[in-house]
N, CA, C and O atoms as a MOPAC input file, in Angstrom:
PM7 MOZYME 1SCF
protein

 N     -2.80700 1     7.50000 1    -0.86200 1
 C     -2.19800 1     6.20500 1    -1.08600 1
 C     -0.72900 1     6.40200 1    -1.43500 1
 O     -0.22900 1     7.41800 1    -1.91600 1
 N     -0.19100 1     5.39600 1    -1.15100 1
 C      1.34900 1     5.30100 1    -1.46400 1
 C      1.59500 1     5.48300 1    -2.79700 1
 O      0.96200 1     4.74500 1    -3.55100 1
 N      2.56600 1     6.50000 1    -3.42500 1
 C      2.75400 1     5.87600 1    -4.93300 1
 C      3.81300 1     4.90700 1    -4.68700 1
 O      3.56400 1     3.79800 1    -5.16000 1
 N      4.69000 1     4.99300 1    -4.20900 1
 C      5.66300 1     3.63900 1    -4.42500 1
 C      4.56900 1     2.24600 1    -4.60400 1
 O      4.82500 1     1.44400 1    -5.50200 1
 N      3.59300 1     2.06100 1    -3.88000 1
 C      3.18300 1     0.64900 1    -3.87500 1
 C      1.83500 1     0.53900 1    -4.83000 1
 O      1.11200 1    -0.43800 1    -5.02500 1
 N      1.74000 1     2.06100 1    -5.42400 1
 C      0.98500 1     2.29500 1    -6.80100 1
 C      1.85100 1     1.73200 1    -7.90300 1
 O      1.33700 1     1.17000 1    -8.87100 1
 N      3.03400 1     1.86000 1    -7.78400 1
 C      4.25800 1     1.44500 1    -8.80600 1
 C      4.33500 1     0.01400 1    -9.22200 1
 O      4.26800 1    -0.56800 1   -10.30500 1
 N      4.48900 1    -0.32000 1    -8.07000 1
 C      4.21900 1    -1.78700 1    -7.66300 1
 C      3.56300 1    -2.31300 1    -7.99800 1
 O      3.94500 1    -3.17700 1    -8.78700 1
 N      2.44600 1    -2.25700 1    -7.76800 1
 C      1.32800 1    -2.67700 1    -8.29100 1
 C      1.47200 1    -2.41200 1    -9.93500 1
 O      1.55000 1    -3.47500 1   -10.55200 1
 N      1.51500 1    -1.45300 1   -10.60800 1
 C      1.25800 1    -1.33500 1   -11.85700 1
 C      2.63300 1    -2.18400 1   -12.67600 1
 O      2.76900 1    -2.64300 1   -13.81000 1
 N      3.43500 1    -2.11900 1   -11.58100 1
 C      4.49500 1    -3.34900 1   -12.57300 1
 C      4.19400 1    -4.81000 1   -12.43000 1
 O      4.64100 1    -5.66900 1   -13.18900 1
 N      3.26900 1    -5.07500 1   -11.22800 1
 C      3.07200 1    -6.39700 1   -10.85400 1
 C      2.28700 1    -6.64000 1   -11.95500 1
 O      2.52600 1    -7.66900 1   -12.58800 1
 N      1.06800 1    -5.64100 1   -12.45800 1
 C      0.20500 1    -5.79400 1   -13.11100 1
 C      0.69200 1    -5.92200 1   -14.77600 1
 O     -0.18800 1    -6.44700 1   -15.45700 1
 N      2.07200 1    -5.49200 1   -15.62800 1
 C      2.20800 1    -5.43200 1   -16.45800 1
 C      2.65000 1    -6.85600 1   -16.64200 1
 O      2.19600 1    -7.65700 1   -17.45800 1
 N      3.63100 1    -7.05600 1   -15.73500 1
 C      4.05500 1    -8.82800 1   -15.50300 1
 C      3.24800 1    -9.68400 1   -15.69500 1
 O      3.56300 1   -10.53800 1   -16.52300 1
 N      1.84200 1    -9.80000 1   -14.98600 1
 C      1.25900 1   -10.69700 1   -14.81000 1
 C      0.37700 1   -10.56400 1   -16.99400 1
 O      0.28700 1   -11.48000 1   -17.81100 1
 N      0.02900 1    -9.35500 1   -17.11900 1
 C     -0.17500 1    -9.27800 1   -18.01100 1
 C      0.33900 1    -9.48000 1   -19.63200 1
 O     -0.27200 1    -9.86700 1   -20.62800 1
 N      1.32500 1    -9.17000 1   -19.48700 1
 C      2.67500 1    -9.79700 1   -20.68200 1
 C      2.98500 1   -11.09200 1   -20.40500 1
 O      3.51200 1   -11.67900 1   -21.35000 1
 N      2.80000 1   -11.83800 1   -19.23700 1
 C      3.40600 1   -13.41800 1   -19.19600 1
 C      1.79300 1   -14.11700 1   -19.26500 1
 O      1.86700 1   -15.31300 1   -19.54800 1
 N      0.60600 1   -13.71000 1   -19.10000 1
 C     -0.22600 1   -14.72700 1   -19.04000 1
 C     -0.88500 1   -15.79900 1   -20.00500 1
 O     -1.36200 1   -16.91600 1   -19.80700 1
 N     -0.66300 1   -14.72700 1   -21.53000 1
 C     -1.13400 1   -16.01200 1   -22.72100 1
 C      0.30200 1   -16.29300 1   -23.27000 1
 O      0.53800 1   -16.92600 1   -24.29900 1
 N      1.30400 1   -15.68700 1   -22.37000 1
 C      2.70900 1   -16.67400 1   -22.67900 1
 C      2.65400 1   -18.31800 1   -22.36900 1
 O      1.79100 1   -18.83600 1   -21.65900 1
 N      3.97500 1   -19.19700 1   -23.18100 1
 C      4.37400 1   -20.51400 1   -22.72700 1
 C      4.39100 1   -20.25200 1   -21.90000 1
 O      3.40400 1   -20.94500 1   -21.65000 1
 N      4.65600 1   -19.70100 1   -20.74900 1
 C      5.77700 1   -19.55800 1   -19.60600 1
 C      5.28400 1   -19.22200 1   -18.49100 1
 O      4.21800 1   -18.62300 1   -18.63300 1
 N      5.79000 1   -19.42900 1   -16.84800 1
 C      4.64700 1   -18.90700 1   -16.04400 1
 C      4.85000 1   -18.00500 1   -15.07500 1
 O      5.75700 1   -17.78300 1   -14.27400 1
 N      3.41600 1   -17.35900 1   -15.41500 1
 C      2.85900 1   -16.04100 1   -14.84300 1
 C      3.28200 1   -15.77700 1   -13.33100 1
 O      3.99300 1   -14.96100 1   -12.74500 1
 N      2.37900 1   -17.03000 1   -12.94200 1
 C      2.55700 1   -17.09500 1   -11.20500 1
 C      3.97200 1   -17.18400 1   -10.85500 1
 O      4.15300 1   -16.60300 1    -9.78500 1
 N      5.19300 1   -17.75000 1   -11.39700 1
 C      6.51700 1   -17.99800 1   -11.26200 1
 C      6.88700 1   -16.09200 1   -11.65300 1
 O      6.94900 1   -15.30800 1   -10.70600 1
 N      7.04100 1   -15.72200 1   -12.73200 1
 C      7.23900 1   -14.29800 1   -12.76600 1
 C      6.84100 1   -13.42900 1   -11.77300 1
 O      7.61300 1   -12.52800 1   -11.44500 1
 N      5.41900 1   -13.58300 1   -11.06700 1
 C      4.89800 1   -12.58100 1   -10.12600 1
 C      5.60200 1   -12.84600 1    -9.37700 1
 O      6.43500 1   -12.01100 1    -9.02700 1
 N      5.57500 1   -13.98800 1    -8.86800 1
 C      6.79500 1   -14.18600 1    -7.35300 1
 C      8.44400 1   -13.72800 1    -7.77500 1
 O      9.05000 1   -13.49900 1    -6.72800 1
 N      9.40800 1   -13.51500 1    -9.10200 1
 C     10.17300 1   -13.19100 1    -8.98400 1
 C     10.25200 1   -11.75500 1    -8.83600 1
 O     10.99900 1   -11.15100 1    -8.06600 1
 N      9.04600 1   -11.04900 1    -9.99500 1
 C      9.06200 1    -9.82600 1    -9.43200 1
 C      8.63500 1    -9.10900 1    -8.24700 1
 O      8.93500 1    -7.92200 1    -8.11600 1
 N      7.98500 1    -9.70800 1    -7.40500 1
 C      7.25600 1    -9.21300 1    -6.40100 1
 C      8.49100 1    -9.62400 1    -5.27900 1
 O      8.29500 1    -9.07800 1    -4.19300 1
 N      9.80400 1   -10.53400 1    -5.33000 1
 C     10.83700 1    -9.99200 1    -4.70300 1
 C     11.73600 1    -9.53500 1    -5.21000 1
 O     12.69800 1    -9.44600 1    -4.44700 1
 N     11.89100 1    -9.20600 1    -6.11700 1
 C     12.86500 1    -7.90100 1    -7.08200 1
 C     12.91300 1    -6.62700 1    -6.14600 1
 O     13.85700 1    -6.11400 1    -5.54500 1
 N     10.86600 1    -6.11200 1    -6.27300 1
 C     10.06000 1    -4.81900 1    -6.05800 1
 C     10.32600 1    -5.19500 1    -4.49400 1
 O     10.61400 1    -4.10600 1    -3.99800 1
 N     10.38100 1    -6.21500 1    -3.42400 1
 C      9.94300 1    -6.03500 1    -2.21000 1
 C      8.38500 1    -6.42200 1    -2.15700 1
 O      7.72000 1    -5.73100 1    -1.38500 1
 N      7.87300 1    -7.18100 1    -2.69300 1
 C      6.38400 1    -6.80300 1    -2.61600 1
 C      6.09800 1    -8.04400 1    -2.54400 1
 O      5.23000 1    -8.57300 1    -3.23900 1
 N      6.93100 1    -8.74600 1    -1.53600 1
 C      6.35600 1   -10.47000 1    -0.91200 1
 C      6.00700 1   -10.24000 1     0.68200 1
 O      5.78600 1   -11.17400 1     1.45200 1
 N      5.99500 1    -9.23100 1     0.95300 1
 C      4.97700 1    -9.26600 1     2.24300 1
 C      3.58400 1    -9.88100 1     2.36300 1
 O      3.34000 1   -10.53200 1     1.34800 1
 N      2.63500 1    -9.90100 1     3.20500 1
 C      1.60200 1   -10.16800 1     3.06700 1
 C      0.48700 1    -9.33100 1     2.21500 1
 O     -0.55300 1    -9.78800 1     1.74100 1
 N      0.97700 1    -7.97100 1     2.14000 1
 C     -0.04200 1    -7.63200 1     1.05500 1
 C      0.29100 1    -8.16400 1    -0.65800 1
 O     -0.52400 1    -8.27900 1    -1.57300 1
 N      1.30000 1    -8.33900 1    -0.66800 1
 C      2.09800 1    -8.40200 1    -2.03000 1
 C      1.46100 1    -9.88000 1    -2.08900 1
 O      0.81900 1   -10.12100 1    -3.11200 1
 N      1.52600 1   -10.58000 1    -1.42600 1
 C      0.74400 1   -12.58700 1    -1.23500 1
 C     -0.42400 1   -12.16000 1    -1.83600 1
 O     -0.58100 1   -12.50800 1    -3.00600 1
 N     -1.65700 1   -11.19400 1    -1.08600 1
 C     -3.06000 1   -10.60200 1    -1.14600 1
 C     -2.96100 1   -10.10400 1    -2.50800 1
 O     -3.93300 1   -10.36500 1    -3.21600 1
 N     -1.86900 1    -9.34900 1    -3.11700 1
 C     -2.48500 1    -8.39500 1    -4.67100 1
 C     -1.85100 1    -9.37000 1    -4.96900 1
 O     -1.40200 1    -8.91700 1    -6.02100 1
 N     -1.14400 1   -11.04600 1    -4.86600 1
 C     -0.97000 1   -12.25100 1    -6.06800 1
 C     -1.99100 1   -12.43900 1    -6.42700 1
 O     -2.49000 1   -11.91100 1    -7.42100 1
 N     -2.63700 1   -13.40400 1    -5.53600 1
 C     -4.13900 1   -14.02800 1    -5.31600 1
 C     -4.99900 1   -12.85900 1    -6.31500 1
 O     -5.29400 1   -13.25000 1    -7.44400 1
 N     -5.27900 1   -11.87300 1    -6.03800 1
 C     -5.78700 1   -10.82200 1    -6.39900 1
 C     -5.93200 1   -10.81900 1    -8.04500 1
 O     -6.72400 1   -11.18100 1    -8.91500 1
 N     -4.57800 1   -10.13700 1    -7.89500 1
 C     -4.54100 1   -10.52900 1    -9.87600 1
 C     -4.38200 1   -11.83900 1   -10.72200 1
 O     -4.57000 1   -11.95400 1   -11.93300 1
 N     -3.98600 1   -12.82400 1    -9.80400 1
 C     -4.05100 1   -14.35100 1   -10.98800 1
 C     -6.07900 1   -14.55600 1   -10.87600 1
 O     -6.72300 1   -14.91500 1   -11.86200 1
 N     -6.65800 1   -14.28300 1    -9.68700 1
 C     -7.99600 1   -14.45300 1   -10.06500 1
 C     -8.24200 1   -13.19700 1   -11.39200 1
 O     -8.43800 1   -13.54700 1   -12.55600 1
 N     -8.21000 1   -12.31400 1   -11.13300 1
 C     -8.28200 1   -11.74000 1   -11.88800 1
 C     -8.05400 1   -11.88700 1   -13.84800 1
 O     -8.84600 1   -11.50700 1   -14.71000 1
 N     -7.02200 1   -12.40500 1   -13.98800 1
 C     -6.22400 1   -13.40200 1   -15.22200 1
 C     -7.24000 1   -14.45800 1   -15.48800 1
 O     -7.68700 1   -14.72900 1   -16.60300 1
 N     -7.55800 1   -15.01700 1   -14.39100 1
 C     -8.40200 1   -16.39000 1   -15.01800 1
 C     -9.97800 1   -16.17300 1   -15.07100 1
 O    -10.68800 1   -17.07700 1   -15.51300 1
 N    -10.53300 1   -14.95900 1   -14.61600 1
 C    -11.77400 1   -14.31500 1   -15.50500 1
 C    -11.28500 1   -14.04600 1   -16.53500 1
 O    -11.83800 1   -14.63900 1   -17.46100 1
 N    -10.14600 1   -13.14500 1   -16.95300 1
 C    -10.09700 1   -12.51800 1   -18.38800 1
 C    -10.10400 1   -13.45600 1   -19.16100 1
 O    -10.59100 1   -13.32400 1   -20.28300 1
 N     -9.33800 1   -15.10900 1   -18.56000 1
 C     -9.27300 1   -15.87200 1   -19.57700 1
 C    -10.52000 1   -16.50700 1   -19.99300 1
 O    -11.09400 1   -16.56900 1   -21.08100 1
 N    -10.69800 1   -16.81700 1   -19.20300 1
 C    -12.52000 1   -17.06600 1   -19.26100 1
 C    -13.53500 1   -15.91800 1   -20.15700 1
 O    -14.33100 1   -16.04400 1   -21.08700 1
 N    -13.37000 1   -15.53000 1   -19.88200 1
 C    -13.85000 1   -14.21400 1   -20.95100 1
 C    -13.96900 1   -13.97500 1   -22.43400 1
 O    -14.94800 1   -13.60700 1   -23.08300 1
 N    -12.59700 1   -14.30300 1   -22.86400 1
 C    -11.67900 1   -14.25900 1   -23.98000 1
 C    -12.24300 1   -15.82400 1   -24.22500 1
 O    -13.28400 1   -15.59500 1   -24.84100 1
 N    -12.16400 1   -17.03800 1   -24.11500 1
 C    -12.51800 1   -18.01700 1   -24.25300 1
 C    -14.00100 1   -18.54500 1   -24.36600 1
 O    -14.40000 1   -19.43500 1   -25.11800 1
 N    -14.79400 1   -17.74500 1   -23.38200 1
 C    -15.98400 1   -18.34000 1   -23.26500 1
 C    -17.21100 1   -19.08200 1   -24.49100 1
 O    -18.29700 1   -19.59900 1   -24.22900 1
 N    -16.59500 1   -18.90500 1   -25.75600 1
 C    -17.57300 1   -19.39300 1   -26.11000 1
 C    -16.76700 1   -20.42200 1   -26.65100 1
 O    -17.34800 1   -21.37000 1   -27.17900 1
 N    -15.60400 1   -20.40600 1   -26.61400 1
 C    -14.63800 1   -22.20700 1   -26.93600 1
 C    -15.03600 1   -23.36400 1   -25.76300 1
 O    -15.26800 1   -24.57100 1   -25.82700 1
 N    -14.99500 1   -22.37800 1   -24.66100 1
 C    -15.59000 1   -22.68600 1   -23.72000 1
 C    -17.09900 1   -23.73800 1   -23.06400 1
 O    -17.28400 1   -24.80800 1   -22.48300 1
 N    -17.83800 1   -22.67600 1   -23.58200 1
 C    -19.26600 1   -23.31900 1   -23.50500 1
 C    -19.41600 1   -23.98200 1   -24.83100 1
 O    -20.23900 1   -24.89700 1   -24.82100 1
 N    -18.75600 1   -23.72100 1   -26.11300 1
 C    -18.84800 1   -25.15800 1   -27.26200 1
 C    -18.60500 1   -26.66700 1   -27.00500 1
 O    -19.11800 1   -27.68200 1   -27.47600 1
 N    -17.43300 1   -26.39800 1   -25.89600 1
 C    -16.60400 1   -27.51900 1   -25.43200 1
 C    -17.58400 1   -28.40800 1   -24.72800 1
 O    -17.99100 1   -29.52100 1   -25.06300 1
 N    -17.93700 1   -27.52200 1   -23.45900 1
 C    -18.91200 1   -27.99400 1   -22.34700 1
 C    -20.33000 1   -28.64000 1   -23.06100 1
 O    -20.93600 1   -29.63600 1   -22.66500 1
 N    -20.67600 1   -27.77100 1   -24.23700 1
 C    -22.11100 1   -28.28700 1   -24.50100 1
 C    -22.26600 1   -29.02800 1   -25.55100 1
 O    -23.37700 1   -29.47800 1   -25.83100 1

């Protein structure tokens, strides 16, 4: 595998991770960094999608029982 787009990835991933229980937004940061890095091609679109699903299990996760209190 590439390390450059191992890099990439692991900075996309710190971004998305430091901005997500921020005010501020995540998805707006990934897209600035992901053309900073070069990484708005179509795979860079594919590892967005990728990791914001990803974010909104964890949040779900982290939440779930505020969650299912709420719901039930």
């Amino acid at each position: 595998m590439d390390i450059a787009l191992l890099v990439k990835a692991a900075i996309m991933g710190l971004v998305e991770g430091l901005t997500e229980f921020l005010p501020i937004s995540s998805t707006g940061h990934l897209i600035l960094a992901g053309a900073l890095l070069g990484f708005d091609d179509e795979k860079g679109k594919v590892f967005d999608i990728a990791i914001q699903t990803g974010a909104i299990f964890a949040v779900i996760l982290v939440y779930w029982q505020k969650i299912r209190d709420t719901v039930v």
